[in-house]
Biopython code that builds the backbone (N, CA, C, O; Angstrom):
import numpy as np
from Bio.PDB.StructureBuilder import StructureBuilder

atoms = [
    (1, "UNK", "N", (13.472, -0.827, 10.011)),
    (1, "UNK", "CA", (12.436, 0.160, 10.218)),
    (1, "UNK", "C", (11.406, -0.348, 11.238)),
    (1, "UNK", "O", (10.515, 0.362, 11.703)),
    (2, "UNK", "N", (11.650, -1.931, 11.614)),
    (2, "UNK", "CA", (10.122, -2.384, 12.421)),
    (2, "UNK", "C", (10.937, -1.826, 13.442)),
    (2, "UNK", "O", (10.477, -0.895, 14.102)),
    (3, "UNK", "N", (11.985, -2.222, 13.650)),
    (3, "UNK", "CA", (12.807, -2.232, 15.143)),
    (3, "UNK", "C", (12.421, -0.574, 15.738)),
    (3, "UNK", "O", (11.818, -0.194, 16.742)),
    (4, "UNK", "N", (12.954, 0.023, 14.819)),
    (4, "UNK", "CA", (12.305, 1.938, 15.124)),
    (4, "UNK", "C", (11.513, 2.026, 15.123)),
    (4, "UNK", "O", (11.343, 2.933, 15.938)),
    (5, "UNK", "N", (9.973, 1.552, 14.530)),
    (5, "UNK", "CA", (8.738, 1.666, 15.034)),
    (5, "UNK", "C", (8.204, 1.076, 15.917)),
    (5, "UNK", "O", (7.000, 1.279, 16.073)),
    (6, "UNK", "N", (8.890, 0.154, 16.792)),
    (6, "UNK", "CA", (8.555, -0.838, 18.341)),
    (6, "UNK", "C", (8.961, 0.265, 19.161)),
    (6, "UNK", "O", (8.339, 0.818, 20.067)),
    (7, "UNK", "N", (10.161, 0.511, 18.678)),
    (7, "UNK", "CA", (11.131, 1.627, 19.878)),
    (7, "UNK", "C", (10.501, 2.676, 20.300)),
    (7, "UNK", "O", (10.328, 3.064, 21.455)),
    (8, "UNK", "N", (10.013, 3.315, 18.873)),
    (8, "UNK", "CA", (9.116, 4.539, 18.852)),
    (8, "UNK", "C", (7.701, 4.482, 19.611)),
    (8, "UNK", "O", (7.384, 5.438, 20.318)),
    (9, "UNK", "N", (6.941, 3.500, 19.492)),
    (9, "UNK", "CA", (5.594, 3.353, 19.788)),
    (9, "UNK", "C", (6.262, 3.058, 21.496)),
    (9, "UNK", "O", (5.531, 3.423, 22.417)),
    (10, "UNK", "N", (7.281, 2.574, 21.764)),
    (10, "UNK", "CA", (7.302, 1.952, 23.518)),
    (10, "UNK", "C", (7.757, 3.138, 23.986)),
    (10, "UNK", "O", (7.317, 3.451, 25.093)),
    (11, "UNK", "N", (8.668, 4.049, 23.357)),
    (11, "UNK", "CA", (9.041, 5.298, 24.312)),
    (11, "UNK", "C", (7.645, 6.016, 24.347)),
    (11, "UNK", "O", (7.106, 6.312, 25.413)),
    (12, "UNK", "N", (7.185, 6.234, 23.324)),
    (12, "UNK", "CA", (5.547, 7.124, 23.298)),
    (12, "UNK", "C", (4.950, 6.579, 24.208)),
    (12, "UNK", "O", (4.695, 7.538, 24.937)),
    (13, "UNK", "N", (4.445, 5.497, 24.796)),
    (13, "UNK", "CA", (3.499, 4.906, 25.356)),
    (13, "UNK", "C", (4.106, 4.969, 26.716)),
    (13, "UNK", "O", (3.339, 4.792, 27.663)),
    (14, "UNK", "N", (5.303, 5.183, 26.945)),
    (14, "UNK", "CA", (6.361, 5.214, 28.502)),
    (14, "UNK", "C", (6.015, 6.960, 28.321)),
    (14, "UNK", "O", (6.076, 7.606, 29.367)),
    (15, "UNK", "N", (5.895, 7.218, 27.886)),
    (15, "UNK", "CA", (5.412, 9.508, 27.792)),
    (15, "UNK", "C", (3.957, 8.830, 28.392)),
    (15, "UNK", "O", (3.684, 8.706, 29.586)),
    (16, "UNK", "N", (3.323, 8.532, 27.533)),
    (16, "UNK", "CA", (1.925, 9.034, 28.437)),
    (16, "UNK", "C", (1.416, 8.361, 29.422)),
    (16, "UNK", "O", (0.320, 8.771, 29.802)),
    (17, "UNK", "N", (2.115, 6.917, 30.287)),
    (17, "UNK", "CA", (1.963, 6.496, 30.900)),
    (17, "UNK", "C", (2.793, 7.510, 32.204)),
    (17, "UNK", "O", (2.787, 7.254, 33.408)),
    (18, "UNK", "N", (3.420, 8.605, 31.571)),
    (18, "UNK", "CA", (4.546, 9.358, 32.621)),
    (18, "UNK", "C", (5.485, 8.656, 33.198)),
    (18, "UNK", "O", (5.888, 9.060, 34.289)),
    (19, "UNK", "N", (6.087, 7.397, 32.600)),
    (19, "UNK", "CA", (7.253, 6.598, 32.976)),
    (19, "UNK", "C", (7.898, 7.412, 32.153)),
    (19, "UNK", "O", (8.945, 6.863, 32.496)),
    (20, "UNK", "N", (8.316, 8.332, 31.267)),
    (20, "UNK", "CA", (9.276, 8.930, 30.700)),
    (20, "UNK", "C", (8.786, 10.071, 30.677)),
    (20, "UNK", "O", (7.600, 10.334, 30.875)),
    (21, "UNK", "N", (9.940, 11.090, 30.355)),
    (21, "UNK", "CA", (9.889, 12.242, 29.782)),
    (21, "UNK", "C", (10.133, 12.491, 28.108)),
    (21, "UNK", "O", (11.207, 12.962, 27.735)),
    (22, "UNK", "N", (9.167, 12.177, 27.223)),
    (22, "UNK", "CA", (10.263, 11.950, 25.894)),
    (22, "UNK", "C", (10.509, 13.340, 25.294)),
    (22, "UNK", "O", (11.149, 13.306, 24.243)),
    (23, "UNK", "N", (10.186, 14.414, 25.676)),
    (23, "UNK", "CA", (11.039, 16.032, 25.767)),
    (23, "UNK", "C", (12.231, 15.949, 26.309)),
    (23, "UNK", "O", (13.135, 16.621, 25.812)),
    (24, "UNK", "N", (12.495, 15.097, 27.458)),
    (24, "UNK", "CA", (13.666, 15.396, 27.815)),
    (24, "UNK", "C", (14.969, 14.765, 27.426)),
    (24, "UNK", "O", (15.028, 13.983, 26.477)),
    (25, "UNK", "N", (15.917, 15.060, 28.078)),
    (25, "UNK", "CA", (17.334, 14.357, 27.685)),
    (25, "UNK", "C", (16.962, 12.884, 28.041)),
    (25, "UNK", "O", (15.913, 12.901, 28.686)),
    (26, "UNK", "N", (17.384, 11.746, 27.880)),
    (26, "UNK", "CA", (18.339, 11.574, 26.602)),
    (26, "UNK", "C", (16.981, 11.294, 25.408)),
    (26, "UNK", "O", (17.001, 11.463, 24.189)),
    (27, "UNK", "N", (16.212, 10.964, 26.018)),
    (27, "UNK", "CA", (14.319, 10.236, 25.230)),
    (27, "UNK", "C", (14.175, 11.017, 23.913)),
    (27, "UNK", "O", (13.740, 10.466, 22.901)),
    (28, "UNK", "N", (14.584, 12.437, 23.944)),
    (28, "UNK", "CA", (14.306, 13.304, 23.046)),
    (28, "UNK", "C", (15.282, 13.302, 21.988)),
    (28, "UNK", "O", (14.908, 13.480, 20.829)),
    (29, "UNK", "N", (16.776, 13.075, 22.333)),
    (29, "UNK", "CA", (17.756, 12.776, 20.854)),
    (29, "UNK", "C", (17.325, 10.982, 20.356)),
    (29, "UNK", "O", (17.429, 10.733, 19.154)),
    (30, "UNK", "N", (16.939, 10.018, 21.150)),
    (30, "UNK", "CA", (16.809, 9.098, 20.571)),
    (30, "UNK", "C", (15.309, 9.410, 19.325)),
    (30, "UNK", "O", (15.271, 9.143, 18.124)),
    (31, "UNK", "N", (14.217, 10.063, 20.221)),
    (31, "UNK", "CA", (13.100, 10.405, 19.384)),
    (31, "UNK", "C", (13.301, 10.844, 18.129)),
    (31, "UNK", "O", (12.824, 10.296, 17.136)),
    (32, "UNK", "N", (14.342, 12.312, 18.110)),
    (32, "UNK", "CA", (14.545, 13.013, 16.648)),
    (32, "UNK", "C", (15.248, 12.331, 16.008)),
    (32, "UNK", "O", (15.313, 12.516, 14.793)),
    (33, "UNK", "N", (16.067, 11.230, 16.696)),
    (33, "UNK", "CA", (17.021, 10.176, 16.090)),
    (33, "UNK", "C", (15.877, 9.693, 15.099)),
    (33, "UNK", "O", (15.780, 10.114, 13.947)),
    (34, "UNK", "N", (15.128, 8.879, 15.600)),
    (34, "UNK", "CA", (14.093, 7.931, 14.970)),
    (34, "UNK", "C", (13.170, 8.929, 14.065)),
    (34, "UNK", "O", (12.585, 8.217, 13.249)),
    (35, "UNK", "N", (12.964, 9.711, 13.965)),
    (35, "UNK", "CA", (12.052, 10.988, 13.349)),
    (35, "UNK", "C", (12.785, 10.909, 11.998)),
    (35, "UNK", "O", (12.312, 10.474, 10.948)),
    (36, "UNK", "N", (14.446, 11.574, 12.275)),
    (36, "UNK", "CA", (14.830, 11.614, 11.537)),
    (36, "UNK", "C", (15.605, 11.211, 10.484)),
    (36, "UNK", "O", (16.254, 11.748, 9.587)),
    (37, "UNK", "N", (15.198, 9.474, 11.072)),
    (37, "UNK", "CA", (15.608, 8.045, 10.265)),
    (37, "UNK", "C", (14.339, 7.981, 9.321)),
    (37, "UNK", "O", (14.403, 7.795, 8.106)),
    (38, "UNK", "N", (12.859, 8.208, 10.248)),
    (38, "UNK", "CA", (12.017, 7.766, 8.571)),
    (38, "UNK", "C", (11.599, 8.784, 8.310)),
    (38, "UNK", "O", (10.389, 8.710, 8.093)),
    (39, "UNK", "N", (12.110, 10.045, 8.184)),
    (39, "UNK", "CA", (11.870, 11.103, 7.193)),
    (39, "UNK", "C", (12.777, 11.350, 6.273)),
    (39, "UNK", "O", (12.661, 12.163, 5.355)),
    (40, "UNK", "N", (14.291, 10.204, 6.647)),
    (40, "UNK", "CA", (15.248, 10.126, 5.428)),
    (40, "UNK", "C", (14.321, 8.813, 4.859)),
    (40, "UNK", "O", (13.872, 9.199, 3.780)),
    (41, "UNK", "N", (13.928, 7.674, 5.075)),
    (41, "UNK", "CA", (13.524, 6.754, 4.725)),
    (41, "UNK", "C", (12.353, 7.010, 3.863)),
    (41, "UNK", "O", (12.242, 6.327, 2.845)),
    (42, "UNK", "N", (11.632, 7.737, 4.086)),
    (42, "UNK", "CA", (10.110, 8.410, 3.293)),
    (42, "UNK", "C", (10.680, 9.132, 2.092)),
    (42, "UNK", "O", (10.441, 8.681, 0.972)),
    (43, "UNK", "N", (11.404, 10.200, 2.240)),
    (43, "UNK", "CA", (11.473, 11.605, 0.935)),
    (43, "UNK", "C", (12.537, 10.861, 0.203)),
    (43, "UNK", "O", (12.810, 11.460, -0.837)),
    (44, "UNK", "N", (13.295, 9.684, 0.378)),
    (44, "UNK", "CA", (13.923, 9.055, -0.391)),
    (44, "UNK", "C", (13.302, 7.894, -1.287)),
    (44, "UNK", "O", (13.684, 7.527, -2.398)),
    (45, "UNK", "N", (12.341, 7.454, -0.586)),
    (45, "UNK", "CA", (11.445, 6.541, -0.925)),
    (45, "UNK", "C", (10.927, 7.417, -2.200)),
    (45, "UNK", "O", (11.155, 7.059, -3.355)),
    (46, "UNK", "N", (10.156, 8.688, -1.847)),
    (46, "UNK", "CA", (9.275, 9.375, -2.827)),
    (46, "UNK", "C", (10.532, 9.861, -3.874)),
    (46, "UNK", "O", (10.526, 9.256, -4.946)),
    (47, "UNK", "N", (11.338, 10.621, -3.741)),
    (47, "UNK", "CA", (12.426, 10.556, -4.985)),
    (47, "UNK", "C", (12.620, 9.722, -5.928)),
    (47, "UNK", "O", (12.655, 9.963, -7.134)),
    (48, "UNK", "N", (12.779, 8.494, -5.268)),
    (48, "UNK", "CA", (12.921, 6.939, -6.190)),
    (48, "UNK", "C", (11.979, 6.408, -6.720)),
    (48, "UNK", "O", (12.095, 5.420, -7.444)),
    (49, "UNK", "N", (10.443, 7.206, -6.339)),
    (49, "UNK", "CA", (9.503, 6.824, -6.815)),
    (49, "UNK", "C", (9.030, 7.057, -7.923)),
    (49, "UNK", "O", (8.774, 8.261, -7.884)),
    (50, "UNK", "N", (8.628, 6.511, -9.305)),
    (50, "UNK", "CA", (8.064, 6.785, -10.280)),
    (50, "UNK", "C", (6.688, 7.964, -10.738)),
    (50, "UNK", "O", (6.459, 8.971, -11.408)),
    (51, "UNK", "N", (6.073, 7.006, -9.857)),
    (51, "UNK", "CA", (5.209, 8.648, -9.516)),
    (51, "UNK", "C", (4.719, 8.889, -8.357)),
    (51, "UNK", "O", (4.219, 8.069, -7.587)),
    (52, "UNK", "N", (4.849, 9.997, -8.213)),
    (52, "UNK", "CA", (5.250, 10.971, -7.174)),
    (52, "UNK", "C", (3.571, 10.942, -6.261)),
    (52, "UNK", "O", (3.415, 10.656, -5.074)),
    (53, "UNK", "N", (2.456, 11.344, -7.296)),
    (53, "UNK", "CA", (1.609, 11.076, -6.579)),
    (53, "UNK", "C", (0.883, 9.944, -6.468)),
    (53, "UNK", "O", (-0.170, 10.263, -5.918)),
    (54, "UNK", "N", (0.893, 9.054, -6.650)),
    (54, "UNK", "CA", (0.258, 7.543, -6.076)),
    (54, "UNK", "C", (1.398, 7.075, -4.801)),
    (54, "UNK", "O", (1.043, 6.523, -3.759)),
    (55, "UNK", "N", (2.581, 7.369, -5.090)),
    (55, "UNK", "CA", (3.443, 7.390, -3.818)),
    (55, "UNK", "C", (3.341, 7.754, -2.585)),
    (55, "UNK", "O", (3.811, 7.305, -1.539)),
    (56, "UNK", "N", (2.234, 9.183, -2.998)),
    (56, "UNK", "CA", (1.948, 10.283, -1.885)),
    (56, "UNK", "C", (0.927, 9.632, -1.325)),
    (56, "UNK", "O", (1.040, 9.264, -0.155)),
    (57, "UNK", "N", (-0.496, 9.316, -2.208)),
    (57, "UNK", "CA", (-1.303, 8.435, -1.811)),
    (57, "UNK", "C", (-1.454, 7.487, -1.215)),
    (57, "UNK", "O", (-2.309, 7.334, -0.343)),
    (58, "UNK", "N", (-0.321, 6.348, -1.729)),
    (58, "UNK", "CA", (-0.370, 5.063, -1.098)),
    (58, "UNK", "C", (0.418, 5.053, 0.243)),
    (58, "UNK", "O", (0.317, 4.199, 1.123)),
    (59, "UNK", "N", (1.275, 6.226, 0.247)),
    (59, "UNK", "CA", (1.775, 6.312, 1.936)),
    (59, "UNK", "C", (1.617, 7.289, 2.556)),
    (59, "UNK", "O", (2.568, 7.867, 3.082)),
    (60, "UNK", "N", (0.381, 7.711, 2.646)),
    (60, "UNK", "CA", (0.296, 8.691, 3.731)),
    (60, "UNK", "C", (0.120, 8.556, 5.014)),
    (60, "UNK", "O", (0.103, 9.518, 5.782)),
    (61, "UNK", "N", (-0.015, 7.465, 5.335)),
    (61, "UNK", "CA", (0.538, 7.252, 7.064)),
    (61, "UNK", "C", (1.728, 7.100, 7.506)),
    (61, "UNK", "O", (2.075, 7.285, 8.672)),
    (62, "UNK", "N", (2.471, 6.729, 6.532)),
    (62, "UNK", "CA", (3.769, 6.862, 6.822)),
    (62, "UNK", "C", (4.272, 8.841, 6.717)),
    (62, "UNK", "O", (5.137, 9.265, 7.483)),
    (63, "UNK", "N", (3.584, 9.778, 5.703)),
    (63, "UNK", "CA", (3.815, 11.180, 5.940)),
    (63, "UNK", "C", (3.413, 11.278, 7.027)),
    (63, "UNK", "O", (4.330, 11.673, 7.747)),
    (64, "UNK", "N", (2.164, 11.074, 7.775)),
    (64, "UNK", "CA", (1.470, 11.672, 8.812)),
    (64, "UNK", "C", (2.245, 11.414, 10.049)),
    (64, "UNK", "O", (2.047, 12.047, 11.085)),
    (65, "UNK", "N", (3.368, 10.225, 9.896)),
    (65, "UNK", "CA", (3.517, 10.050, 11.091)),
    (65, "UNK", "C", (5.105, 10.764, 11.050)),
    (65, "UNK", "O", (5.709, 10.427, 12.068)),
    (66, "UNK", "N", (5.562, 11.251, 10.559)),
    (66, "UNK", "CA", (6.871, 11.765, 10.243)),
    (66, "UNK", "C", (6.582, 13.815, 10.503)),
    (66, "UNK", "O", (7.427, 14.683, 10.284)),
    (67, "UNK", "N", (5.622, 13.957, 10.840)),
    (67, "UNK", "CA", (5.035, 15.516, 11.042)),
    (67, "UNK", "C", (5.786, 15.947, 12.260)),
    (67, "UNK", "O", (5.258, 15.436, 13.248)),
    (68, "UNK", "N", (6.967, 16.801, 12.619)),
    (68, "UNK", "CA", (7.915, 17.215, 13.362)),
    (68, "UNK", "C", (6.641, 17.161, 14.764)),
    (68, "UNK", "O", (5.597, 16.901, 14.167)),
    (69, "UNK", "N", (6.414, 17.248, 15.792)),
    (69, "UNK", "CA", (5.961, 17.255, 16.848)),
    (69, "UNK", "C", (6.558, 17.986, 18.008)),
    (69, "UNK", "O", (5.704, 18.374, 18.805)),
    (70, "UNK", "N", (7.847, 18.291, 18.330)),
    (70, "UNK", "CA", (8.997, 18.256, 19.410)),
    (70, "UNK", "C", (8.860, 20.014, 19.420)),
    (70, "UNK", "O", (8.056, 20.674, 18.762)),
    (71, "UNK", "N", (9.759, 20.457, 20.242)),
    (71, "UNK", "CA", (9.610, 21.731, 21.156)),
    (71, "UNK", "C", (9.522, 22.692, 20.408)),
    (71, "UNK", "O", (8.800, 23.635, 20.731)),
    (72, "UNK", "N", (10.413, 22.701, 18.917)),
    (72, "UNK", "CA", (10.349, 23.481, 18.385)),
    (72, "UNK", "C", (8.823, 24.067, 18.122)),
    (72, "UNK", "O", (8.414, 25.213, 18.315)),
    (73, "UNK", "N", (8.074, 22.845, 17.591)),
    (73, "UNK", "CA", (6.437, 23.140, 17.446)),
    (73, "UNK", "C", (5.792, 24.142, 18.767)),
    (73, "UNK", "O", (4.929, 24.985, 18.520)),
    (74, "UNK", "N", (6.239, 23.963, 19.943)),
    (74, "UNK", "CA", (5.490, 24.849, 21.436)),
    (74, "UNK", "C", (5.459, 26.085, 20.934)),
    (74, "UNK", "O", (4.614, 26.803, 21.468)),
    (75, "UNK", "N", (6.012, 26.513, 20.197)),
    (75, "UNK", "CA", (6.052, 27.859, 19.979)),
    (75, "UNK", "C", (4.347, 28.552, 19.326)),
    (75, "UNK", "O", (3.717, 29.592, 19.518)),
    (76, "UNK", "N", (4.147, 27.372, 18.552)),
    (76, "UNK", "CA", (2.626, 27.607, 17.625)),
    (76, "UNK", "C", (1.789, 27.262, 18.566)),
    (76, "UNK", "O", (0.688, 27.631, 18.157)),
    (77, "UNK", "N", (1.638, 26.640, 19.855)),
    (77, "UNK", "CA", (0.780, 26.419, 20.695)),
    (77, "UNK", "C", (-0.511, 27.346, 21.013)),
    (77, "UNK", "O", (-0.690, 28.415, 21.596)),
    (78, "UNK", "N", (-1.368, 26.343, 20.297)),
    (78, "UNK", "CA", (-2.610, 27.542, 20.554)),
    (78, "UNK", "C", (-4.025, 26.526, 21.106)),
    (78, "UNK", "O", (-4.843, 25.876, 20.456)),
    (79, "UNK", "N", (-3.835, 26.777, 22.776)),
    (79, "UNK", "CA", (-4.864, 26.274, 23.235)),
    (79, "UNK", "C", (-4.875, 24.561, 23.471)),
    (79, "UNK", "O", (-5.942, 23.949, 23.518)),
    (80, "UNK", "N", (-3.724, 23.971, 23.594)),
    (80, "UNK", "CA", (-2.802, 22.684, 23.232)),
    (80, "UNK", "C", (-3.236, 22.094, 22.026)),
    (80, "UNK", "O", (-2.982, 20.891, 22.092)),
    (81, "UNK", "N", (-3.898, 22.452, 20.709)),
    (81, "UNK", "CA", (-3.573, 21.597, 19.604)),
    (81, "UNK", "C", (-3.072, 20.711, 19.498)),
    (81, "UNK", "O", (-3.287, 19.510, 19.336)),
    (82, "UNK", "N", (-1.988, 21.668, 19.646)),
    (82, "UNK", "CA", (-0.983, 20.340, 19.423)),
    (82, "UNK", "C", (-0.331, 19.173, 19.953)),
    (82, "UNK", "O", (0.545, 18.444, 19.486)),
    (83, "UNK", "N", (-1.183, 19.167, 21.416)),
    (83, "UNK", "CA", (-1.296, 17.871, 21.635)),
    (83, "UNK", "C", (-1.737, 16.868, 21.025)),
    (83, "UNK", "O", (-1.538, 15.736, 21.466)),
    (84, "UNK", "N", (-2.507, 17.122, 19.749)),
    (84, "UNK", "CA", (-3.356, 16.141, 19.172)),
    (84, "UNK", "C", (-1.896, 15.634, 18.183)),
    (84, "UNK", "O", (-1.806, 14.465, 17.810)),
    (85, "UNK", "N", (-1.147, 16.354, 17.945)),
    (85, "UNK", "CA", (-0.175, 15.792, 17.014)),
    (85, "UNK", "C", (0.497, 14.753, 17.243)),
    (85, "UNK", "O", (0.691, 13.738, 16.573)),
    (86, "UNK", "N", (0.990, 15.224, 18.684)),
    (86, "UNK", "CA", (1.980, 13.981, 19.429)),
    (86, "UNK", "C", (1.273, 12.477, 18.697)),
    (86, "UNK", "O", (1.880, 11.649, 18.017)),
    (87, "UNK", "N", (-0.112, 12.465, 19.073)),
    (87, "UNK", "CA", (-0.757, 11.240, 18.894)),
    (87, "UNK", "C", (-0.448, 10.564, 17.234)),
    (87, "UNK", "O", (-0.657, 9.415, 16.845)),
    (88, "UNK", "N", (0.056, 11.620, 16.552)),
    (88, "UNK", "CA", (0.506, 11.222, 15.173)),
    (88, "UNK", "C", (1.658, 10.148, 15.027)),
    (88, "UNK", "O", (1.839, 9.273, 14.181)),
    (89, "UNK", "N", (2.220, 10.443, 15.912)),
    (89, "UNK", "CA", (3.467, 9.661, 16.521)),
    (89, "UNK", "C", (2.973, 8.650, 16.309)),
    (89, "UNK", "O", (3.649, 8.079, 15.453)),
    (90, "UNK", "N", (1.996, 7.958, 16.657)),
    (90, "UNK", "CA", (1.533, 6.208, 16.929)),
    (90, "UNK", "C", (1.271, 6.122, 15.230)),
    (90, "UNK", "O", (1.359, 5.083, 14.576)),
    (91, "UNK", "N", (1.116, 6.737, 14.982)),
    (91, "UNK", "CA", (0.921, 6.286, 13.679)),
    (91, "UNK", "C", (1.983, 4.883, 12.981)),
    (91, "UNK", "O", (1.667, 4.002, 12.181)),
    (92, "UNK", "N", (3.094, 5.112, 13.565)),
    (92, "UNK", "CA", (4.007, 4.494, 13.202)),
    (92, "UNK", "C", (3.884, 3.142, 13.474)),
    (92, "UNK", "O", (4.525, 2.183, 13.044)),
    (93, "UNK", "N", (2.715, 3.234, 14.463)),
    (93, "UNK", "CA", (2.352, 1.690, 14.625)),
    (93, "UNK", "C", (1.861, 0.975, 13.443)),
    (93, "UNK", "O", (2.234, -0.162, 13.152)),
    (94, "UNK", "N", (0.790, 1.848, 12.589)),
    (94, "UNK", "CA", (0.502, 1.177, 11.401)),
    (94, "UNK", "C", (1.487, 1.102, 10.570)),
    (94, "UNK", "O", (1.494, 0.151, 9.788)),
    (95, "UNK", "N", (2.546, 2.067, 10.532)),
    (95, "UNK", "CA", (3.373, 1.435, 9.652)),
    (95, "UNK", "C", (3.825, 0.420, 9.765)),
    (95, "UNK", "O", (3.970, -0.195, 8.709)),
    (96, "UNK", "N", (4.159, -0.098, 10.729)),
    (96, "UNK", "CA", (4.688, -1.484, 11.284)),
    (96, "UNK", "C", (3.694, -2.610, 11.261)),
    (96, "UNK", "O", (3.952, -3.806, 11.122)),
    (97, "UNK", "N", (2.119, -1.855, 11.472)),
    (97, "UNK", "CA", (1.529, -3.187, 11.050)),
    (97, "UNK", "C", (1.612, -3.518, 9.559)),
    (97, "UNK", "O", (1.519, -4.623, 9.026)),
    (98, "UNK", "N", (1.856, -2.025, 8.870)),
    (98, "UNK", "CA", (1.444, -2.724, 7.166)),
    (98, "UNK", "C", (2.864, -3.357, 6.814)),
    (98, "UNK", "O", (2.931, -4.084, 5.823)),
    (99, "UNK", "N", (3.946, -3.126, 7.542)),
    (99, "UNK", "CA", (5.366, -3.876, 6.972)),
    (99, "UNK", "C", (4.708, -5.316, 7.413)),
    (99, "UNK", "O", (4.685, -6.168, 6.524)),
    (100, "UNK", "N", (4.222, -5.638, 8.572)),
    (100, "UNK", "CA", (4.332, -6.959, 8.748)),
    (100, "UNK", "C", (2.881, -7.992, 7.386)),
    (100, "UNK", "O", (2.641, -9.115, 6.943)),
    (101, "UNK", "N", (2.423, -6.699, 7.326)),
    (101, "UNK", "CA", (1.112, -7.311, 6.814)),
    (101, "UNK", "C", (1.865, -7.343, 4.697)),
    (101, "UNK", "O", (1.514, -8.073, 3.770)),
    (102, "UNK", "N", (2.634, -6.524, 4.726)),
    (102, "UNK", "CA", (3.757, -7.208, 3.371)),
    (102, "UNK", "C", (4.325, -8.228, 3.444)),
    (102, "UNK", "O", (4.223, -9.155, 2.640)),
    (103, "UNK", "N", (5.015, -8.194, 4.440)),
    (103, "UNK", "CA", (5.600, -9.729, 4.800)),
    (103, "UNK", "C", (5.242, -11.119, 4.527)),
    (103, "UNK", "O", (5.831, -12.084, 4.041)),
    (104, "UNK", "N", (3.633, -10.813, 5.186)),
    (104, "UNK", "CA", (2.642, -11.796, 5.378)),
    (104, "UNK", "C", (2.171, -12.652, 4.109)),
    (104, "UNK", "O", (2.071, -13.870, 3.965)),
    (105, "UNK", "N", (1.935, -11.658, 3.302)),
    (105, "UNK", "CA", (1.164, -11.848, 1.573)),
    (105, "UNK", "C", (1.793, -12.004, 0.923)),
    (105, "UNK", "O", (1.694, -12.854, 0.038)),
    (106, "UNK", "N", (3.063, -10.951, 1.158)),
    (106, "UNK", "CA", (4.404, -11.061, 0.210)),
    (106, "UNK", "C", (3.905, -10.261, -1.305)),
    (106, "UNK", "O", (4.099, -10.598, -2.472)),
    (107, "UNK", "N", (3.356, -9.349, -0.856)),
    (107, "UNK", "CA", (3.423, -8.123, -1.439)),
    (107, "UNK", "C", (4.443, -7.101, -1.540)),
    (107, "UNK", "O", (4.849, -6.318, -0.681)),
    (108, "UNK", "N", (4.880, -7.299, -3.106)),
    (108, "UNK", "CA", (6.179, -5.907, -3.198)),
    (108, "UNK", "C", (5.860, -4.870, -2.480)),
    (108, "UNK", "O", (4.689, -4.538, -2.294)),
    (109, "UNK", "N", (6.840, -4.270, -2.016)),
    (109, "UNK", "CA", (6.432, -3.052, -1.469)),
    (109, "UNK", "C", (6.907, -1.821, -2.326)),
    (109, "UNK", "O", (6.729, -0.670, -1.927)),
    (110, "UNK", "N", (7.362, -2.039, -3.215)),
    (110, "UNK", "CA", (7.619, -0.930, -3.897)),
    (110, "UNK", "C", (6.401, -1.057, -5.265)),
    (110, "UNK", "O", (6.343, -0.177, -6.125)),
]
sb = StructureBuilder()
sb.init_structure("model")
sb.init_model(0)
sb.init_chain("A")
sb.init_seg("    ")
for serial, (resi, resn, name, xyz) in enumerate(atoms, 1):
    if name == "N":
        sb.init_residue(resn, " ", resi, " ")
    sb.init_atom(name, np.array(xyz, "f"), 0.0, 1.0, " ", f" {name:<3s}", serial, name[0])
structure = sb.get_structure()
């Protein structure tokens, strides 16, 4: 999951530097690729979870950053909003900092 959140945060950051297109081919199947690796990784997580809401609680940056973003969303475009979403995307950076920061302490993560 760190490896997909390096990947994720370097293609995002190659979008707004305009070294990429990550709408376009191929940037955009690797993106929903990775989207739709930790949104199996999250709602499976919360299934297996005991309870449901301290689960919800204790990872909501990991929900926030799993919030669909991609073309389908252009359609709701009102006034670019939803540009602010894209930026949800980085979120995934904290996830990656708090994996490393488990690591670190050696705090269960479940």
């Amino acid at each position: 999951m760190a490896a997909l959140s390096i990947v994720s945060i370097f293609m995002i950051v190659l979008d707004y530097a305009k070294r990429i297109d990550i709408t376009a081919y191929p940037y955009n199947v690797f993106d929903n690729l990775i989207l739709t690796i930790f949104t199996i990784d999250y709602f499976g997580r919360l299934i297996a979870s005991k309870n449901k809401r301290k689960f919800i609680a204790g990872n909501i940056w990991d929900l926030l950053s799993i919030i669909p973003v991609n073309q389908i969303f252009y359609f709701f475009r009102v006034a670019r909003v939803f540009r602010v979403f894209r930026l949800l995307k980085l979120l995934r950076l904290v996830r990656l900092i708090g994996l490393g920061y488990v690591r670190i302490i050696g705090v269960n993560s479940k």
